[in-house]
N, C-alpha and C positions, 0 to 999 in steps of 0.2 A: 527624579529619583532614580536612581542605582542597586537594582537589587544585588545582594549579596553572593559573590560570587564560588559558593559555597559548591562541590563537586557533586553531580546527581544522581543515582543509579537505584536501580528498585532491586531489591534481595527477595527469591524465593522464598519457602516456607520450607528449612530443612528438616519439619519433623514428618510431613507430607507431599514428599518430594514427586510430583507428576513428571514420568517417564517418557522423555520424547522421540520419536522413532523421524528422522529425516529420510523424506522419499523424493531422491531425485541428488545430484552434488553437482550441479553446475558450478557459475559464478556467485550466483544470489545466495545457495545454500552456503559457502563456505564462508561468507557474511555474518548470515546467521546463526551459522553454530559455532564460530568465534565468539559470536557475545553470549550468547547462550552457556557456552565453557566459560569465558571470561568471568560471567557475573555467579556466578554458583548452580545455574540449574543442570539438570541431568540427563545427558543424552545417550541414551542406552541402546542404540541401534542404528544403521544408518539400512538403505535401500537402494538398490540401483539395477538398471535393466544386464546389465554382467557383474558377474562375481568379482573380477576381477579389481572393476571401477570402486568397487564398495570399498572391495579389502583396502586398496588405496586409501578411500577417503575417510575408512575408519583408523588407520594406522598415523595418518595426517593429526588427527583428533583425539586416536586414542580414547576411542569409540567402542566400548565391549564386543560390539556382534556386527556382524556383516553380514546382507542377505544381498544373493543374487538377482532376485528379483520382486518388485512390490507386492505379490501376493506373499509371499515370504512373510516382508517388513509388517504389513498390516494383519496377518495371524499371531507373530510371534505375542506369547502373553504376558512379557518383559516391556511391554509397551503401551501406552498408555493416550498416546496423543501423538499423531503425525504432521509433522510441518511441511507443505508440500510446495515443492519448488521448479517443476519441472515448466516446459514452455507453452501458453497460454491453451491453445488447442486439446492437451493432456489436462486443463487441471478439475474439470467435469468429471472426465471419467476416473481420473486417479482418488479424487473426492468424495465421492460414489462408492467406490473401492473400501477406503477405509473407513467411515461409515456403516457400510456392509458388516464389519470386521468389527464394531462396537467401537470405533477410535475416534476422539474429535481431534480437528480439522481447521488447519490454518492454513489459508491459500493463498498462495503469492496472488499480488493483483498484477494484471488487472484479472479479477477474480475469476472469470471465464471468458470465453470468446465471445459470446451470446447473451442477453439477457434470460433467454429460454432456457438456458444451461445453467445460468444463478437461481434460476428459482426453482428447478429439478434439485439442485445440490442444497437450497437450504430447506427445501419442503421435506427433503430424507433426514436433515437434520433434526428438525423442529417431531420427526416421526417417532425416530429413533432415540430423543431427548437426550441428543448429544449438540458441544456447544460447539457452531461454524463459524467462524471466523475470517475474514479477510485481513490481509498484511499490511494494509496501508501505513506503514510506520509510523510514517506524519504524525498522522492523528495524535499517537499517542505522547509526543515528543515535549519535553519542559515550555519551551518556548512557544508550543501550541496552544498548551492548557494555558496559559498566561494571557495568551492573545485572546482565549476567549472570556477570561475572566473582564479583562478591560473592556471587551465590548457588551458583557452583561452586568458590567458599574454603569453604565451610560457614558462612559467617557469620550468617544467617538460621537456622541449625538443618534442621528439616525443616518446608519451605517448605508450607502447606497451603492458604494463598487467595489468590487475586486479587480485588479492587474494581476498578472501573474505568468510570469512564463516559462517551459523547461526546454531548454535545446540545448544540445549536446552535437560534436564531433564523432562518431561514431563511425564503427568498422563499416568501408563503401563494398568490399567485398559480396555479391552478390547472391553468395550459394550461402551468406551466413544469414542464421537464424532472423538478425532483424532487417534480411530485407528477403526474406521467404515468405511468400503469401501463405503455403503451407504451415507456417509454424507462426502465426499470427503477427507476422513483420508491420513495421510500421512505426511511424509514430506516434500514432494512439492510443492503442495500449500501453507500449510500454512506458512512456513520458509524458502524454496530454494528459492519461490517467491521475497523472498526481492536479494538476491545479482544478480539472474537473472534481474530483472527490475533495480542493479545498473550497471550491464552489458550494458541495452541497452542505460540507461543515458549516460553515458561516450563515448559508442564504436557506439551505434544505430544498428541495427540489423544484428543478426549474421548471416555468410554464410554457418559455419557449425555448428554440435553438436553432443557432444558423451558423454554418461551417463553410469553410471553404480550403482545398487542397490542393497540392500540386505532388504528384507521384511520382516513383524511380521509376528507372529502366522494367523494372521485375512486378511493378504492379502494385506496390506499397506504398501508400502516404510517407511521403520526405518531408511536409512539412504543413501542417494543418492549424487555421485559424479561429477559432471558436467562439461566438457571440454566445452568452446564456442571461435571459430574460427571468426575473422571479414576480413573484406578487409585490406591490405597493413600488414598481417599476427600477428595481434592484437590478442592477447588473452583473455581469462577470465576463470581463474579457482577455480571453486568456489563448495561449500561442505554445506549440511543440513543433522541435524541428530536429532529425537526426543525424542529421550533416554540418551543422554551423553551430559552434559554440556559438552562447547567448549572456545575457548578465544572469539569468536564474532569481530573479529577485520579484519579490512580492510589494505591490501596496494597498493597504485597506482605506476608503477613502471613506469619513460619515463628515456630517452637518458642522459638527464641533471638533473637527481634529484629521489625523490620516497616522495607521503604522506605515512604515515603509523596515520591510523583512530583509536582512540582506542577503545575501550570496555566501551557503546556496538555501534559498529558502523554505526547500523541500527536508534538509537534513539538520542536525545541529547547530543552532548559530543563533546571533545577538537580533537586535531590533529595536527601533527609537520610535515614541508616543511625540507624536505633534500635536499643539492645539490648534485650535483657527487661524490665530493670526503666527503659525509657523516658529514657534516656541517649544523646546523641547521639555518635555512634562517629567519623561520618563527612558531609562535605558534599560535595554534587557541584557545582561552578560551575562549566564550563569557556563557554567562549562560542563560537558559531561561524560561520563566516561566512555570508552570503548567507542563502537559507531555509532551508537543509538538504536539499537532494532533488538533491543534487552527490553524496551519498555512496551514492547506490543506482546512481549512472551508474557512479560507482568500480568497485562490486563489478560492474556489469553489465558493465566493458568489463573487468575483471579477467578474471571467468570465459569473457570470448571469447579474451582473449590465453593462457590456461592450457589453454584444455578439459578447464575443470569443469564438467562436466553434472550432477555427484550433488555440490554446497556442501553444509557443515554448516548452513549459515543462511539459510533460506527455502529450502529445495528445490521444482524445479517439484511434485512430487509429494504436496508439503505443499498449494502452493497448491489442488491437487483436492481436497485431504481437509477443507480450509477450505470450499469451496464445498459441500460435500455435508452439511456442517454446518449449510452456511445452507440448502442444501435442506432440513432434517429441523426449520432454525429456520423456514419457510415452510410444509411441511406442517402444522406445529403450528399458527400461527397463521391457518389463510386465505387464504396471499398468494400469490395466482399470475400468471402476464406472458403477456399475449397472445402466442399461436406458439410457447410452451414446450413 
């Protein structure tokens, strides 16, 4: 079967339009508020630790307000929700911040550097009955929802492995952010993070874990291995490396069947239904618009318009049990972050 290749994108609610303040304009942010402009929602302020940088990246945008610095962005009363992008180390305290400030809270993953730092950031959340969110875009992607519908038909049988791997070629450069122990460099964070959190999607939280790395020059995982163990003897075997492109492709393997995700399997893209005997069941093509990271804004500004604190899909509570994963993937291998 061939679904219908029909264009995807989810539309805000233009009668109650939730105001977004971005703190922080890296590379990830101008991702974001691309689709975010793109698809119709509204972003009415941006932040940045100089004036200058803002003014830039609102004029970019064409962004009403520029504030020199995040306590600015998260007082101003023209805003409503901050999406925060800054590098791993910042997004605790930045989180924290606007919270403070009555704003909820999308955080780039990997959502903090600590698991003790996820669960200060969603305990202020859960206080202040505002909605925290993690960024994991995956999750929210067409070709996700799909993959899960299939495997709660039974069509896979009983689902026993995940494959999955993210390596990328990336800047060797050593004073840059992803090879600064300072600024949570690594491959861990920022690229094991995704097949880890597609581990807990699929399997929910692991009962064991076993890693193994090899480090740069500067003290950061270049490229880490990761066994994950679940109940009724499920596995997840999954691989980040930030030097060596890799294929990036996923496959589900159960009793009756396997997806295999292609390339790249963490972002938009197709995927083929096998059965047992290696028969193709089903294709997934659908296409969708812009990059895709419009659909995590959906569920974000969803769950603020519903007051859903406890969603079936990423709950903040998951995102902690992800991070202490990665803690227990860091004790194993050596890797620890100044000020931890």
């Amino acid at each position: 079967m061939t679904l219908d290749p029909a264009p995807v994108t989810p539309v805000p609610n233009p009668l109650t339009p939730i105001r977004w303040g971005i703190l922080g304009t890296g590379f990830i942010a101008h991702l974001q508020t691309a689709d975010l402009l793109g698809c119709g929602f509204t972003v009415a302020a941006v932040g940045s630790r100089s004036q200058g940088t803002a003014d830039a990246f609102a004029a970019e945008f064409a962004i009403p307000t520029a504030h020199g610095s995040y306590e600015a962005l998260v007082a101003d009363p023209d805003v409503d929700a901050i999406y925060i992008s800054t590098p791993h180390p910042f997004h605790a305290e930045n989180a924290l911040l606007a919270l403070g400030a009555g704003k909820h809270v999308l955080v780039e993953k990997a959502f903090t550097l600590t698991a003790r730092e996820a669960l200060a950031v969603v305990e202020a959340g859960e206080a202040a009955g505002l909605v925290v969110m993690e960024a994991m875009w995956t999750r929210f992607l067409p070709h996700m929802l799909r993959i899960r519908e299939i495997i709660a038909a039974g069509t896979l049988g009983d689902v026993r492995t995940l494959i999955a791997d993210h390596n990328q070629d990336l800047p060797k450069d050593p004073l840059h952010r992803l090879n600064n122990p300072a600024l949570g460099g690594g491959a861990l964070l920022d690229l094991g993070i995704y097949p880890v959190s597609f581990a807990f999607d699929l399997f929910g939280t692991p009962t064991a874990v076993a890693a193994l790395a090899t480090k740069t020059a500067t003290g950061v995982d270049r490229q880490t291995a990761i066994l994950l163990g679940f109940d009724d003897g499920r596995q997840a075997v999954l691989h980040s490396a930030l030097d060596t492109a890799g294929s990036n492709t996923a496959v589900i393997i159960g009793t009756e069947g396997r997806i295999e995700v292609d390339a790249v399997w963490y972002s938009p893209t197709t995927f083929t239904v096998f059965d047992a005997a290696g028969q193709v069941i089903e294709r997934f093509d659908t296409p969708v618009a812009h990059r895709g990271m419009q659909f995590q804004a959906w569920e974000f500004e969803r769950r603020i318009r519903e007051g859903d604190h406890s969603p079936a899909m990423l709950p903040a509570r998951e995102s902690v049990r992800v991070m202490e994963t990665l803690d227990a993937v860091r004790a194993q291998i050596g890797l620890s972050y100044p000020g931890e």
